[in-house]
VEXPA-736095 format. One record per residue (C-alpha): residue number from 1; residue in three letters; y, z, x. Coordinates in steps of 0.05 Angstrom, whole numbers, plus 32768, in hexadecimal, padded with zeros to 4 digits. Each point is the difference from the previous one (the first is absolute). Example, Ala and Ser with C-alpha at 12.3 -4.5 7.8 and 13.67 -1.06 7.14 Angstrom:
{i->1	aa->ALA	north->7FA6	up->809C	east->80F6} .
{i->2	aa->SER	north->8045	up->7FF3	east->801B} .
This chain:
{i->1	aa->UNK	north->8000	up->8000	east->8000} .
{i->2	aa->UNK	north->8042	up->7FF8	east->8017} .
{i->3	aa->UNK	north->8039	up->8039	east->7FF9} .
{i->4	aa->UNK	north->8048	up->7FE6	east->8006} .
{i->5	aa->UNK	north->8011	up->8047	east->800E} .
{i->6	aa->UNK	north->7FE7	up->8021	east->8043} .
{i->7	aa->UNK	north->7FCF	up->8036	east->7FDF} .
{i->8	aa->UNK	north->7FB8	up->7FF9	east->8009} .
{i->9	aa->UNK	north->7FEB	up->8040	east->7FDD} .
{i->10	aa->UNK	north->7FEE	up->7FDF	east->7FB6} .
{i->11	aa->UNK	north->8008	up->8046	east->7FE2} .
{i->12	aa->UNK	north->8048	up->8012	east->8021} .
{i->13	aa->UNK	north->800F	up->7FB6	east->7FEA} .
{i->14	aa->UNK	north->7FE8	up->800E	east->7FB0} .
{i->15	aa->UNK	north->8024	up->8041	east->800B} .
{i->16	aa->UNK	north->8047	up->7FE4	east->8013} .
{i->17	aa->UNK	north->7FF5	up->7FBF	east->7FD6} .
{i->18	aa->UNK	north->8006	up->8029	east->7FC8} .
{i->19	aa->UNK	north->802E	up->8032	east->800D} .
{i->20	aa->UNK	north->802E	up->7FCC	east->8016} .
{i->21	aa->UNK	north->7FF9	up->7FD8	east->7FC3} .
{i->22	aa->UNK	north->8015	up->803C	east->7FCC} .
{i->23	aa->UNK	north->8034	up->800E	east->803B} .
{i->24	aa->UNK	north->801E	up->7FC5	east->7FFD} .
{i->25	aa->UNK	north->7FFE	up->7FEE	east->7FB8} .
{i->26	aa->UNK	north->801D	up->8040	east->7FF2} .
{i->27	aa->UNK	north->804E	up->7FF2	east->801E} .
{i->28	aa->UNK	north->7FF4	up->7FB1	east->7FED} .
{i->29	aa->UNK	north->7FF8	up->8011	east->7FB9} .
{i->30	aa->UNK	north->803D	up->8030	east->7FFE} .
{i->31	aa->UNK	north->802A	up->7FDA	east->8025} .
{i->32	aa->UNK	north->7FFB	up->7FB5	east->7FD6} .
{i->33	aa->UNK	north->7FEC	up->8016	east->7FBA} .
{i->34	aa->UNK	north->8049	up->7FEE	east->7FF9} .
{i->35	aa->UNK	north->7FF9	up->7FC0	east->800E} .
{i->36	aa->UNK	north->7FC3	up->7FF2	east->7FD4} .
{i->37	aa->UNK	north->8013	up->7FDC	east->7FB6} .
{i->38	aa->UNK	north->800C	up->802C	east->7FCA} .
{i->39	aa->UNK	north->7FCD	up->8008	east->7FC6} .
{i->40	aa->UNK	north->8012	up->7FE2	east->7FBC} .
{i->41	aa->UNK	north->7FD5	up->8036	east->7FD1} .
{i->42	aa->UNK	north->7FC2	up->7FE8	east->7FE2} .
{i->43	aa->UNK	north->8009	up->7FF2	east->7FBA} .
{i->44	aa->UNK	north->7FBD	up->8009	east->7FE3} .
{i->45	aa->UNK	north->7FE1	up->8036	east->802C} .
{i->46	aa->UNK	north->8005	up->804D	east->7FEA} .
{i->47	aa->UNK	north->803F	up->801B	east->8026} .
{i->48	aa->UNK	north->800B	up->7FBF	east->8018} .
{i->49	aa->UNK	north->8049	up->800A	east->7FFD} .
{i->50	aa->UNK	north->8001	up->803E	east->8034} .
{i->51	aa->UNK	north->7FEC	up->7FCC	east->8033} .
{i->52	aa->UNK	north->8044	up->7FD3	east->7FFA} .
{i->53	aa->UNK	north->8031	up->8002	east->8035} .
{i->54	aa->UNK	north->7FCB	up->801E	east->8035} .
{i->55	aa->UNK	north->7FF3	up->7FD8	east->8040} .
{i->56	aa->UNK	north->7FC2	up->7FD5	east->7FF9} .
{i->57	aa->UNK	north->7FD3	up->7FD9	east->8036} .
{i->58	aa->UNK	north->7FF7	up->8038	east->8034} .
{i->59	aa->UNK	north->7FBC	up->7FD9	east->800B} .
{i->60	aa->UNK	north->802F	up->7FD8	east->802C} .
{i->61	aa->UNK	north->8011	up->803A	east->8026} .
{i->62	aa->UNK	north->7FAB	up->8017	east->7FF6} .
{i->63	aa->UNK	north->7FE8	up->7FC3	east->8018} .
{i->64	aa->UNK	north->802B	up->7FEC	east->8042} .
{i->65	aa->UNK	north->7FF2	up->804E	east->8015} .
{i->66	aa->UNK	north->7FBA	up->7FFA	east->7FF8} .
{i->67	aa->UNK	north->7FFD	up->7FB6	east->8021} .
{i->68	aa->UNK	north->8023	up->8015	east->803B} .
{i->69	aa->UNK	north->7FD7	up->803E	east->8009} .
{i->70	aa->UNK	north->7FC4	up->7FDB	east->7FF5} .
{i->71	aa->UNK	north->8014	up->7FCD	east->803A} .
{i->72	aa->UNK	north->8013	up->8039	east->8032} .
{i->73	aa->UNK	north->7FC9	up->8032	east->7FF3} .
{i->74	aa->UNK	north->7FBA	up->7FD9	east->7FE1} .
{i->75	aa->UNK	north->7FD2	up->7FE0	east->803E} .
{i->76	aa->UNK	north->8015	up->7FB9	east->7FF6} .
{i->77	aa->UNK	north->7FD9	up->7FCD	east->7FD3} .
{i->78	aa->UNK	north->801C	up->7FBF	east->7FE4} .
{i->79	aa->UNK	north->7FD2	up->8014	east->7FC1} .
{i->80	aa->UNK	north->802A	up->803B	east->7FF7} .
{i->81	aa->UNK	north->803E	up->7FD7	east->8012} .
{i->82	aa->UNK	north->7FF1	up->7FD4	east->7FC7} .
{i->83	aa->UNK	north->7FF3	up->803D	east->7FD8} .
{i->84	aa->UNK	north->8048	up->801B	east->800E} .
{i->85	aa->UNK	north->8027	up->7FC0	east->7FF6} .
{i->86	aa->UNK	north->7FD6	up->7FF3	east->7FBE} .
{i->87	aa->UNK	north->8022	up->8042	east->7FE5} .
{i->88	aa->UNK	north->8040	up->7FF2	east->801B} .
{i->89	aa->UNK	north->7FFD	up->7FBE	east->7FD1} .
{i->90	aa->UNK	north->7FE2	up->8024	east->7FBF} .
{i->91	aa->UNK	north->8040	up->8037	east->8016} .
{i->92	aa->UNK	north->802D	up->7FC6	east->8004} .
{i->93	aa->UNK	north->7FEC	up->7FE4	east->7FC7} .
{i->94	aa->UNK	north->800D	up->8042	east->7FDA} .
{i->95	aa->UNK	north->803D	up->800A	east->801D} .
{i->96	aa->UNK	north->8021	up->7FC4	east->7FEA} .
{i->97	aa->UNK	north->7FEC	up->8008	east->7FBA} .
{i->98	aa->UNK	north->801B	up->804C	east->8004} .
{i->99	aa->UNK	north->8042	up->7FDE	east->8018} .
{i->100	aa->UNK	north->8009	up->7FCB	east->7FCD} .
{i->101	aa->UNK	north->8028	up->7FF9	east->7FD0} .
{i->102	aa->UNK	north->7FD5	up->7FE0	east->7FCA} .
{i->103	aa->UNK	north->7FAB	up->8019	east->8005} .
{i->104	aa->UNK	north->7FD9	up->7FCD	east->8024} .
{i->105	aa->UNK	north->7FD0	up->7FEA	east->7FCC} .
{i->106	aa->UNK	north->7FB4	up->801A	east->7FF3} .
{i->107	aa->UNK	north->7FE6	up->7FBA	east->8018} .
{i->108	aa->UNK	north->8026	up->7FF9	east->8039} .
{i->109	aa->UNK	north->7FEE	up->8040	east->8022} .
{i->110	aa->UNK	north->7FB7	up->7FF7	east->7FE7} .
{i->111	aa->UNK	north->8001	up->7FC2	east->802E} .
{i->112	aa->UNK	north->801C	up->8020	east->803B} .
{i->113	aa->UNK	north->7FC8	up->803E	east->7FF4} .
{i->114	aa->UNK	north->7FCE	up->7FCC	east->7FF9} .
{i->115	aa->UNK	north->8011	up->7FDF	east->804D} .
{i->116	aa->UNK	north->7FFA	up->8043	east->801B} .
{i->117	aa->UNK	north->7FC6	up->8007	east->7FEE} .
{i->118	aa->UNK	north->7FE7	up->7FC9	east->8015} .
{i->119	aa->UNK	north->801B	up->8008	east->8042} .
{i->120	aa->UNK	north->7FE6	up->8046	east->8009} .
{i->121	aa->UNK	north->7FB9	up->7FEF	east->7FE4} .
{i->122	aa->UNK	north->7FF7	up->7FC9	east->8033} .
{i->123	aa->UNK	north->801F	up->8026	east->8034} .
{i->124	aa->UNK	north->7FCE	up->8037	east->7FF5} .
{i->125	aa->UNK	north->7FC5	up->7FDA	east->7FF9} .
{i->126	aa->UNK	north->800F	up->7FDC	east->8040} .
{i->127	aa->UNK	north->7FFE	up->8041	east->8028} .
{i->128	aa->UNK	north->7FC7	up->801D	east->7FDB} .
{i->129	aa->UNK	north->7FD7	up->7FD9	east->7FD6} .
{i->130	aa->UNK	north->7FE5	up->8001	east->7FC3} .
{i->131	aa->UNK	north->7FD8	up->803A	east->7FF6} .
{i->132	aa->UNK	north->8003	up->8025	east->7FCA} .
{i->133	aa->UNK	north->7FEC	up->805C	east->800D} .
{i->134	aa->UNK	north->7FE9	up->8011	east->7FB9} .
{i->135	aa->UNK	north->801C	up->804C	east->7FFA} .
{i->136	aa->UNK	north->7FD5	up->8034	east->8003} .
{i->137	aa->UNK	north->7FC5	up->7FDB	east->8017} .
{i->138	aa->UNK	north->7FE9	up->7FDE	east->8042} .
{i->139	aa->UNK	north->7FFB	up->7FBA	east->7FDE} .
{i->140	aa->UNK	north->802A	up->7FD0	east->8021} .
{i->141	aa->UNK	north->800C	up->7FBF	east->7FD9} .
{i->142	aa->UNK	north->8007	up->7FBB	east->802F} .
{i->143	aa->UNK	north->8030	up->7FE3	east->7FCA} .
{i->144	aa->UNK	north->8017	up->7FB3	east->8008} .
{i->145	aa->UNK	north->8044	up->8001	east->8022} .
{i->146	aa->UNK	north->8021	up->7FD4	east->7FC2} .
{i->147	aa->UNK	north->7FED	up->8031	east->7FD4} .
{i->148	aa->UNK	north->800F	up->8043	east->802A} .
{i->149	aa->UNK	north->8044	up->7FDC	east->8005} .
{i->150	aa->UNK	north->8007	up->7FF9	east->7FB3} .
{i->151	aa->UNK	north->7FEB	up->8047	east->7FF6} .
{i->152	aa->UNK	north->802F	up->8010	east->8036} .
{i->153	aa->UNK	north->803B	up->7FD8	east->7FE4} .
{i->154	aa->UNK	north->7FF8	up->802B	east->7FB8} .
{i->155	aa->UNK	north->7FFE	up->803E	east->8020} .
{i->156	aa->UNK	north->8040	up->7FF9	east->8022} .
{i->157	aa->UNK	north->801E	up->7FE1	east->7FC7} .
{i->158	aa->UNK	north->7FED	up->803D	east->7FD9} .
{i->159	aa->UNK	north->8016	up->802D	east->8033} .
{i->160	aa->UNK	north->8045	up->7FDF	east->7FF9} .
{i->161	aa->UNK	north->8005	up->800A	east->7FC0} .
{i->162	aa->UNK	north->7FE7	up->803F	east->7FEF} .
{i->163	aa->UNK	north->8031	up->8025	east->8030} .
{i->164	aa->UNK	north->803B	up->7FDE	east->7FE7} .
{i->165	aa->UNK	north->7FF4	up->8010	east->7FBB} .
{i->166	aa->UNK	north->7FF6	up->8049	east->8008} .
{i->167	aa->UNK	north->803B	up->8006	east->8022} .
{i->168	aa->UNK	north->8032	up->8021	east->7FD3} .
{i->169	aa->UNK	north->7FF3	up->8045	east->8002} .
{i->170	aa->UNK	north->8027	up->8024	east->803A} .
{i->171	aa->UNK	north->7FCF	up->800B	east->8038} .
{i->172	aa->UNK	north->7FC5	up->7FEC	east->7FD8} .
{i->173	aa->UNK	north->7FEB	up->7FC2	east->801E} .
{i->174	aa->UNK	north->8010	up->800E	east->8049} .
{i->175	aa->UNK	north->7FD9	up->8042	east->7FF9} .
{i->176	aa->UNK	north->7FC1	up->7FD2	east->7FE2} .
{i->177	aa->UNK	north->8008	up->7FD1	east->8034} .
{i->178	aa->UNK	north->7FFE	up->803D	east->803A} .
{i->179	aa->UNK	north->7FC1	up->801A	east->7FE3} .
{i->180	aa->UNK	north->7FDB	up->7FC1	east->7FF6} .
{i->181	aa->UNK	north->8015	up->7FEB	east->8047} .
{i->182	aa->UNK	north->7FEE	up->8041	east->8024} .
{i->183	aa->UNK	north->7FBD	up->7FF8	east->7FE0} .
{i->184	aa->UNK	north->7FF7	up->7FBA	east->801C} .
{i->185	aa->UNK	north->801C	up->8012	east->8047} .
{i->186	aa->UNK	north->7FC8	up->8037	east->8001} .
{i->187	aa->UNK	north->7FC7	up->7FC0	east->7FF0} .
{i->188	aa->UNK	north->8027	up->7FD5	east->8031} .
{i->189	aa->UNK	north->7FF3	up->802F	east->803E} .
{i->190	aa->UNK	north->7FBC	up->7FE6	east->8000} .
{i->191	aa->UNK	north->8013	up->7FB3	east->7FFF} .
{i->192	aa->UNK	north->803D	up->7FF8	east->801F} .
{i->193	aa->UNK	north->8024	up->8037	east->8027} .
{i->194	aa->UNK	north->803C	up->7FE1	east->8008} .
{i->195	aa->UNK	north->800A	up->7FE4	east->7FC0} .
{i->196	aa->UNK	north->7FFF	up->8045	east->7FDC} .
{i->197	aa->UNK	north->8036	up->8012	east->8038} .
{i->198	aa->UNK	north->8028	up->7FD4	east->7FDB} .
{i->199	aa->UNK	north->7FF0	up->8023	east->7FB9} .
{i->200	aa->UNK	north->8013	up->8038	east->8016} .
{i->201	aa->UNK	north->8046	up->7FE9	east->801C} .
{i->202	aa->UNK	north->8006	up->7FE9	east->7FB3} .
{i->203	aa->UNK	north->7FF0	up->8039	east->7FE4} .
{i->204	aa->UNK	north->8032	up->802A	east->802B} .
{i->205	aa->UNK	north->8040	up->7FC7	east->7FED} .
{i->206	aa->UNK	north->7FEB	up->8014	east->7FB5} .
{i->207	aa->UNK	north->7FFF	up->8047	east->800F} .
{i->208	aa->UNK	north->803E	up->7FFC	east->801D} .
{i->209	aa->UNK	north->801A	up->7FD0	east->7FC9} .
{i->210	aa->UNK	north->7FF2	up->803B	east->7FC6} .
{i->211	aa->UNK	north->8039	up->802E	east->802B} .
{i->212	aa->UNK	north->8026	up->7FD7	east->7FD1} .
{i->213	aa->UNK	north->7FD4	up->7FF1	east->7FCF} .
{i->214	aa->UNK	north->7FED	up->803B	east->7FE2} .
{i->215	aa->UNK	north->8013	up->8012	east->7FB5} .
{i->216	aa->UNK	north->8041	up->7FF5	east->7FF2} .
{i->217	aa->UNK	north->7FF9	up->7FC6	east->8032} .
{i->218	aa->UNK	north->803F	up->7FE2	east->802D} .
{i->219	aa->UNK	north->7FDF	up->7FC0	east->8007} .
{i->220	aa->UNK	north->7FC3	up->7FCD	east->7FF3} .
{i->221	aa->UNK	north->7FD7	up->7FE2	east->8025} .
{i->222	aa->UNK	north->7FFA	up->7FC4	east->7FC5} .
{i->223	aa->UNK	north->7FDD	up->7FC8	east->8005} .
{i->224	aa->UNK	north->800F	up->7FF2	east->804C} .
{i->225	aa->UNK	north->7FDA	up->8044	east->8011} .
{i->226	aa->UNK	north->7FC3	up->7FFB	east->7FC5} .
{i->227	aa->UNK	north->7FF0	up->7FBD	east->8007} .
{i->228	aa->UNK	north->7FF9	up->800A	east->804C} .
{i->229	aa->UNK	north->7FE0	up->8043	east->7FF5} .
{i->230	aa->UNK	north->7FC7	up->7FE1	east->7FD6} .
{i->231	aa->UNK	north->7FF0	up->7FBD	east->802A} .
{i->232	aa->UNK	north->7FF3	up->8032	east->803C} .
{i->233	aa->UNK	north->7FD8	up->802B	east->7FD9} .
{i->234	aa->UNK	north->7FD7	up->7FC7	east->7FEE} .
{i->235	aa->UNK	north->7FF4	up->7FF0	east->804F} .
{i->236	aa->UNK	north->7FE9	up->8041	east->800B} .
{i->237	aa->UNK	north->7FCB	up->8000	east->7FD2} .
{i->238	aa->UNK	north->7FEB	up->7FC5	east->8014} .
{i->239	aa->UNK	north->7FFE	up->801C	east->8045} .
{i->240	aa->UNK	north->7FDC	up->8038	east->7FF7} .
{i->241	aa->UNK	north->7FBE	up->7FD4	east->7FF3} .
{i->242	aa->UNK	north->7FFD	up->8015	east->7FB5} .
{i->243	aa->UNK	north->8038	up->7FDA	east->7FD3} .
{i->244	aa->UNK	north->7FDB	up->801A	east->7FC7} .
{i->245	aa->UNK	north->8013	up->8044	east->800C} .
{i->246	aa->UNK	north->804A	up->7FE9	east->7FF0} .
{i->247	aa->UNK	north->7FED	up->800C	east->7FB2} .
{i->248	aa->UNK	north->7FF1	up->804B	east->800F} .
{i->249	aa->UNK	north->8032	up->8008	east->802D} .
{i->250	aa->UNK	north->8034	up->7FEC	east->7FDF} .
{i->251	aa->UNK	north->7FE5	up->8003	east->7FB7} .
{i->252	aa->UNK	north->803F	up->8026	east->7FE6} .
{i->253	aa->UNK	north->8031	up->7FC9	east->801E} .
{i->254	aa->UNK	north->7FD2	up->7FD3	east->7FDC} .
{i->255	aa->UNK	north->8000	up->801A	east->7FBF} .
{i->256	aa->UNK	north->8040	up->8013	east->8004} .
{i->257	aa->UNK	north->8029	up->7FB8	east->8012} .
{i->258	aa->UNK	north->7FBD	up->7FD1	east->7FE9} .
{i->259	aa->UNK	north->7FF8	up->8014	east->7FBB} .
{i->260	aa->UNK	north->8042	up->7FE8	east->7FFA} .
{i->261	aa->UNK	north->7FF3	up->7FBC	east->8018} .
{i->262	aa->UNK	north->7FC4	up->7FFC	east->7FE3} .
{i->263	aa->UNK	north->8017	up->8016	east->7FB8} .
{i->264	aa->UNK	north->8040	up->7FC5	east->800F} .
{i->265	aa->UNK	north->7FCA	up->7FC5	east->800F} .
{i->266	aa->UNK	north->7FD4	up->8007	east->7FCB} .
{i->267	aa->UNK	north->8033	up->8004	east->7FD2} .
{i->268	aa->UNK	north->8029	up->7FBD	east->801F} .
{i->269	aa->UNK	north->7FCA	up->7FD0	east->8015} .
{i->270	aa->UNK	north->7FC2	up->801B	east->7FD6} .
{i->271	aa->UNK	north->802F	up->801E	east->7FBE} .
{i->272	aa->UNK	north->7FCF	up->803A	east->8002} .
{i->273	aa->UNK	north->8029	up->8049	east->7FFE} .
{i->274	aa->UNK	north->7FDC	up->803A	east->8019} .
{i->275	aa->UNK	north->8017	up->8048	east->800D} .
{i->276	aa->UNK	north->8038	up->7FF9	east->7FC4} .
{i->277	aa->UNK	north->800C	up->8048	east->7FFF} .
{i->278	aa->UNK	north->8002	up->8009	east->804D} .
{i->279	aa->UNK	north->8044	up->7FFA	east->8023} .
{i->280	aa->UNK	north->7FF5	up->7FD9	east->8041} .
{i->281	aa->UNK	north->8010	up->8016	east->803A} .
{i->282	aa->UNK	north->7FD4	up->803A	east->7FE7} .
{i->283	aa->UNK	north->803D	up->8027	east->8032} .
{i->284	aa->UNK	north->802A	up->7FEC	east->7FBA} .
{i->285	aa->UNK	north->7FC5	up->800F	east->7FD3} .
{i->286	aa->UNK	north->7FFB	up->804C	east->8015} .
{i->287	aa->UNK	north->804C	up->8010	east->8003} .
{i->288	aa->UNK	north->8015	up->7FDA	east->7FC4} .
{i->289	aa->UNK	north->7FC2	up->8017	east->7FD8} .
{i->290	aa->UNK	north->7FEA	up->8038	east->801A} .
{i->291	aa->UNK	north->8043	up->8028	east->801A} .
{i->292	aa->UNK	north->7FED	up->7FFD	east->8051} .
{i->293	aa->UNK	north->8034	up->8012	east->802C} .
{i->294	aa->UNK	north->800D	up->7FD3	east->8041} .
{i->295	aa->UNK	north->7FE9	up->8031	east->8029} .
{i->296	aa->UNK	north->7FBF	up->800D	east->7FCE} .
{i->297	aa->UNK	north->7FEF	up->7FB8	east->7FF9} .
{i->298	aa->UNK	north->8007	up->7FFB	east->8055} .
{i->299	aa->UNK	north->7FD7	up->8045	east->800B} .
{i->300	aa->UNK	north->7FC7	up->7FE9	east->7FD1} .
{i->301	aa->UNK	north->7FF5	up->7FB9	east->8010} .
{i->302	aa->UNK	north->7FF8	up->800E	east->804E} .
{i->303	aa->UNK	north->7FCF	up->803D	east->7FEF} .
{i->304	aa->UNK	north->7FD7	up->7FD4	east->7FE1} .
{i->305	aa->UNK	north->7FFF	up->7FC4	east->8037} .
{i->306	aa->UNK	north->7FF5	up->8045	east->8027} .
{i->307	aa->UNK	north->7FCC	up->8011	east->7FE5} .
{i->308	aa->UNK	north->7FE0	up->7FC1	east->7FFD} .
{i->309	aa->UNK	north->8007	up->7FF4	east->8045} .
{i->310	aa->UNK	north->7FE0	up->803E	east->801E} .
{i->311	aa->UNK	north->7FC2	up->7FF0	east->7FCA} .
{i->312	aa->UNK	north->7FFC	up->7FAE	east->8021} .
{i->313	aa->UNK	north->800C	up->801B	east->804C} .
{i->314	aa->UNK	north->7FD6	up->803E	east->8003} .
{i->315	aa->UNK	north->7FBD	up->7FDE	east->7FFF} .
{i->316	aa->UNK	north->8022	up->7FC4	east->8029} .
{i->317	aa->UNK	north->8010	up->8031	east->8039} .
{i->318	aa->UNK	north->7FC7	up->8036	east->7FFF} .
């Protein structure tokens, strides 16, 4: 491997790598929220409205903190490179919705989702195959590389997707997205070292990032941080051997921004309506409907992914 940075002990190189990333993000983040666009309230969300006039897109801020840590402190690897600029673009992307004017359109970013994905499925199945760890069990399925890269391409798209939408509770899907990555750094210390390096440098910017975004939050992280958040979540599952441990994993991000799209298609392309008297994002459902605080809605849904996480890893790592 190569090290841009002169340390050679791996461990004093994890251990600064991430303490230098929440270092760093930390004074970034403080110093040019300013700068970020301003949030126009969300018209149809519960306490959408508290949200207007708040700086939006600190993913920007996220992602080039991250990126540059990643490049200074991870052992060198131009899969990992690709990795890094491949968020920077689904970041970029976010970011330039966050700071227009008029929404880019449901089609448009679907299209620019879809090319990521397609560019990180091929990148990962060019650096490690096609093989397919079914959880649980030491059966390891030789699956053909166009169809690992289809499977691939959906679960990225999903990943997207699902982070986004559940983004719109202060804290709540940052705090999803820290669990379900710590889980996956733990599986990636068996496959790739230096990639969960590079987890864990994420999950210290986010850290960092909920200084500020903690209930009743400064800023957002909007789409340029979610979108970004939930394409590299994505890789790391698929890095640590066992993609299909991303539906455990991450089950409550899932339920919580899927049904949602889910309940949306069906009704637009298939006019079939399901879960009529279920508000979607079910973060909406449970404070419109059932009278959860922020900070209730925040507490439960991570104790749950919690939860669910110590039940997948504990067998996984005994």
């Amino acid at each position: 491997m190569l090290y841009l940075l002169p340390i050679e002990n791996t461990r004093l190189l994890a251990l600064t790598g991430i303490l230098a990333a929440f270092a760093a993000a930390f004074p970034v983040i403080q110093l040019c929220q300013g700068r970020l666009p301003r949030d126009g309230g969300r018209k149809y969300a519960v306490n959408g409205a508290l949200s207007r006039g708040k700086p939006r897109g600190a993913g920007l801020l996220m992602v080039l903190v991250f990126t540059a840590c990643g490049i200074l402190f991870a052992p060198f690897s131009a899969e990992n490179l690709i990795y890094l600029l491949l968020t920077v673009g689904a970041m970029l992307s976010g970011y330039l919705d966050d700071a227009s004017e008029t929404p880019w359109g449901e089609y448009k970013k679907g299209l620019i989702d879809l090319a990521l994905a397609l560019a990180g499925a091929f990148t990962y199945v060019n650096f490690n195959g096609s093989a397919l760890q079914i959880p649980f069990t030491d059966i390891v399925l030789a699956l053909p590389r166009w169809l690992f890269i289809l499977l691939a391409v959906v679960l990225i798209w999903a990943s997207i997707n699902v982070t986004n939408c559940s983004d719109g509770v202060d804290g709540l899907s940052g705090s999803l997205s820290v669990v379900t990555l710590s889980s996956f750094l733990f599986l990636c210390l068996r496959t790739d070292r230096s990639f969960s390096l590079l987890v864990g440098m994420l999950v210290a910017v986010i850290l960092a990032y909920h200084w500020f975004n903690a209930s009743p939050s400064s800023l957002m992280m909007g789409d340029a941080g979610s979108r970004a958040l939930g394409l590299f979540i994505a890789f790391a599952a698929l890095k640590s051997g066992s993609p299909l441990l991303y539906i455990p994993l991450a089950l409550v991000l899932i339920l919580d921004g899927g049904l949602g799209m889910a309940k949306i298609s069906l009704k637009r392309f298939l006019k079939i309506s399901i879960l009529k008297n279920i508000r979607t994002p079910l973060h909406d459902h449970v404070r419109k409907n059932k009278g959860w605080s922020d900070t209730q809605v925040v507490f439960r849904f991570v104790i749950m992914q919690i939860a669910l996480c110590f039940a997948v890893l504990a067998p996984l790592l005994g």
